[in-house]
C-alpha positions as CSV (number, residue, x, y, z in Angstrom):
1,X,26.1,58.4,-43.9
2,X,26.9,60.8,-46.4
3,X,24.6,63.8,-47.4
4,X,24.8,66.0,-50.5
5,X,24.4,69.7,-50.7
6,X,23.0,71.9,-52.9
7,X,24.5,74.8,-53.9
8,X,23.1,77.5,-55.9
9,X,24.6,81.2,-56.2
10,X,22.8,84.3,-55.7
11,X,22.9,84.9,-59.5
12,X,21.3,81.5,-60.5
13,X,18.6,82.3,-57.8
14,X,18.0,85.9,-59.3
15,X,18.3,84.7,-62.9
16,X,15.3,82.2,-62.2
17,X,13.4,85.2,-60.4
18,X,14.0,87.2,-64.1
19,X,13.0,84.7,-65.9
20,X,9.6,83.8,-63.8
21,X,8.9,87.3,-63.8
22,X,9.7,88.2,-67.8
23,X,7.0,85.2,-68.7
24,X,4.1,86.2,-66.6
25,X,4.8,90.0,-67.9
26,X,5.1,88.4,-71.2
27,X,1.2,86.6,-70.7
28,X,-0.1,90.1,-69.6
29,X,0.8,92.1,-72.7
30,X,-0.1,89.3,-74.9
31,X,-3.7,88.9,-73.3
32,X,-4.1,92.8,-72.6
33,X,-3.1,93.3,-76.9
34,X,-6.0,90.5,-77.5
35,X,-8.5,92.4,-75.7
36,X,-7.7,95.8,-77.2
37,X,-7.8,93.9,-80.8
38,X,-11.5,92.7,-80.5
39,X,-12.2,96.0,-78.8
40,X,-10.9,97.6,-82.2
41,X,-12.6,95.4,-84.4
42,X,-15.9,97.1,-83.0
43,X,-15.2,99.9,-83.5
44,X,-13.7,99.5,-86.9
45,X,-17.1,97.3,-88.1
46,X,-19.1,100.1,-86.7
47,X,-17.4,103.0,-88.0
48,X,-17.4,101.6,-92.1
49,X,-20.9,100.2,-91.7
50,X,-21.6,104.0,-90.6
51,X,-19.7,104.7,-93.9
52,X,-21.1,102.6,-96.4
53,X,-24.7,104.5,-94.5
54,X,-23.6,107.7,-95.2
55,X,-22.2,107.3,-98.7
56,X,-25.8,105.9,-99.0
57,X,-27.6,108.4,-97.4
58,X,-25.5,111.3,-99.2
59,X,-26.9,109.5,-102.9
60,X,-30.1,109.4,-104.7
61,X,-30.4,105.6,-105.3
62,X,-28.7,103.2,-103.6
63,X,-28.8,99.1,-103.2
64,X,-25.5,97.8,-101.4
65,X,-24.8,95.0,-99.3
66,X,-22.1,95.5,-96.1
67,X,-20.2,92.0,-95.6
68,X,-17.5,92.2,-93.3
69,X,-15.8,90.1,-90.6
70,X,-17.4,90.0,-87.3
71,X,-15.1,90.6,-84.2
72,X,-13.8,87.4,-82.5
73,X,-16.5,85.9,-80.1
74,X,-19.5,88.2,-81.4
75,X,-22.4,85.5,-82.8
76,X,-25.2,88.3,-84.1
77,X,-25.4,91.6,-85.1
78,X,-28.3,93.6,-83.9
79,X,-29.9,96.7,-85.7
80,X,-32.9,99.0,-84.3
81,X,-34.3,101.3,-81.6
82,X,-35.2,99.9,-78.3
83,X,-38.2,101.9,-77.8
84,X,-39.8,99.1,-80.6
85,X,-40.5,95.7,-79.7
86,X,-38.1,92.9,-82.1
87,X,-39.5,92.1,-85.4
88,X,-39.1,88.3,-84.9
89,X,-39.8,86.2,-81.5
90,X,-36.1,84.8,-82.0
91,X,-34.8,88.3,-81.1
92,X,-36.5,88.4,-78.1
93,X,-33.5,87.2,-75.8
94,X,-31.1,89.6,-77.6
95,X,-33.5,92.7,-77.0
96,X,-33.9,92.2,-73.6
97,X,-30.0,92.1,-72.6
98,X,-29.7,95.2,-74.6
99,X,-32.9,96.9,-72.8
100,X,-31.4,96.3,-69.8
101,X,-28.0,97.2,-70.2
102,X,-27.4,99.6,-73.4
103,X,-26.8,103.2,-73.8
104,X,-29.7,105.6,-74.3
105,X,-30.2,106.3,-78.1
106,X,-27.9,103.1,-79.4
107,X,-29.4,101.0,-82.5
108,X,-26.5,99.2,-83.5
109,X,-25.7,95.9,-80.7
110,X,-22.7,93.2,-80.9
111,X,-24.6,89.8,-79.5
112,X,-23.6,88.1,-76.6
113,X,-23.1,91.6,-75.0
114,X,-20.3,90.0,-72.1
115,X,-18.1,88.3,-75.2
116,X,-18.6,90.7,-77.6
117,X,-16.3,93.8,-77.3
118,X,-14.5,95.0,-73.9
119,X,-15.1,97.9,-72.1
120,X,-19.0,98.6,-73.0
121,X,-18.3,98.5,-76.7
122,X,-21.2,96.7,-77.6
123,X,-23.7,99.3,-78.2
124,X,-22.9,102.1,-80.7
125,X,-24.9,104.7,-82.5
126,X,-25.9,104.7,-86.4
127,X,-27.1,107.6,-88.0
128,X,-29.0,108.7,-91.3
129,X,-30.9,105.1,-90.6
130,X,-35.0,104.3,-90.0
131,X,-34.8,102.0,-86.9
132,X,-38.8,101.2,-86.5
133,X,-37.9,97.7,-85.7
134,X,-35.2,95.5,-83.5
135,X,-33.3,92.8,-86.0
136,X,-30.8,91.0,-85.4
137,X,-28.5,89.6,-88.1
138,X,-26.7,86.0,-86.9
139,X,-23.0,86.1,-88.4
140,X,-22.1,82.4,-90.4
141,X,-18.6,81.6,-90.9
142,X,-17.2,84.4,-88.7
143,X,-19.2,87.4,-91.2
144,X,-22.0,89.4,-91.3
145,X,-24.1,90.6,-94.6
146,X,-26.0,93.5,-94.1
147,X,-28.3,94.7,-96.9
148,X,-28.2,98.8,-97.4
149,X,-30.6,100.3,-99.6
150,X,-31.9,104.1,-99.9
151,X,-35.1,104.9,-102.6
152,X,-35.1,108.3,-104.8
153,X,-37.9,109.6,-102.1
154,X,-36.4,107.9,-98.9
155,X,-35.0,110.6,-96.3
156,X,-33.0,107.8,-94.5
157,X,-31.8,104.4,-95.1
158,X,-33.0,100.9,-94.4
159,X,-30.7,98.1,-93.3
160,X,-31.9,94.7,-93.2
């Protein structure tokens, strides 16, 4: 009976080992950029809502409406102090994952808080706004439309 062998060099064996290892380095970086992508698309939602706010606030008169892209995997947008109870029963659910887990003084939520944006970016602060009541603003076809308007006697602005 006659038996093959198998030979393989030290440098086929090692150039497998490169490659294996290049590929799962390569899935790392990819997911790791795709994490810190959503994770900027919070912030950057957050910071020119709080732009279009100010420019508001810094006016006399002002009627605007804020429509941007929502960051990948975020379903509602969610406006208003949690010391207040939400203005609609549908809210409900949303206000009490926030309750429980946001930071003291946030009124500004990305909805569902695990999905939303990585490393606790789903709470942020607004300022110049009133925020007597919890809304929440369900995003369709991946954007959100956020109403700004500030009256000649208004000391801050109302989002709904």
């Amino acid at each position: 009976m006659k038996r093959g062998q198998l030979q393989i060099s030290f440098g086929m064996i090692f150039s497998i080992i490169i490659i294996i290892a290049t590929v799962a380095i390569a899935f790392y970086v990819i997911n790791y950029f795709i994490k810190t992508s959503n994770n900027l698309s919070c912030k950057m939602f957050h910071k020119d809502l709080q732009d279009r706010i100010t420019s508001a606030w810094n006016g006399e008169i002002s009627q605007d409406t804020y429509i941007s892209s929502v960051p990948m995997g975020v379903k509602e947008v969610c406006i208003g102090d949690l010391t207040n109870p939400p203005a609609n029963v549908n809210d409900k659910e949303e206000y009490d994952s926030f309750k429980q887990y946001s930071v003291p003084k946030s009124n500004f939520f990305f909805y569902p808080r695990e999905s939303a944006c990585n490393e606790g970016g789903f709470s942020y602060r607004l300022d110049h706004i009133k925020s007597d009541r919890f809304f929440c603003i369900t995003s369709q076809q991946g954007k959100a439309s956020i109403k700004i308007s500030k009256g000649i006697s208004d000391s801050l602005v109302t989002l709904s």
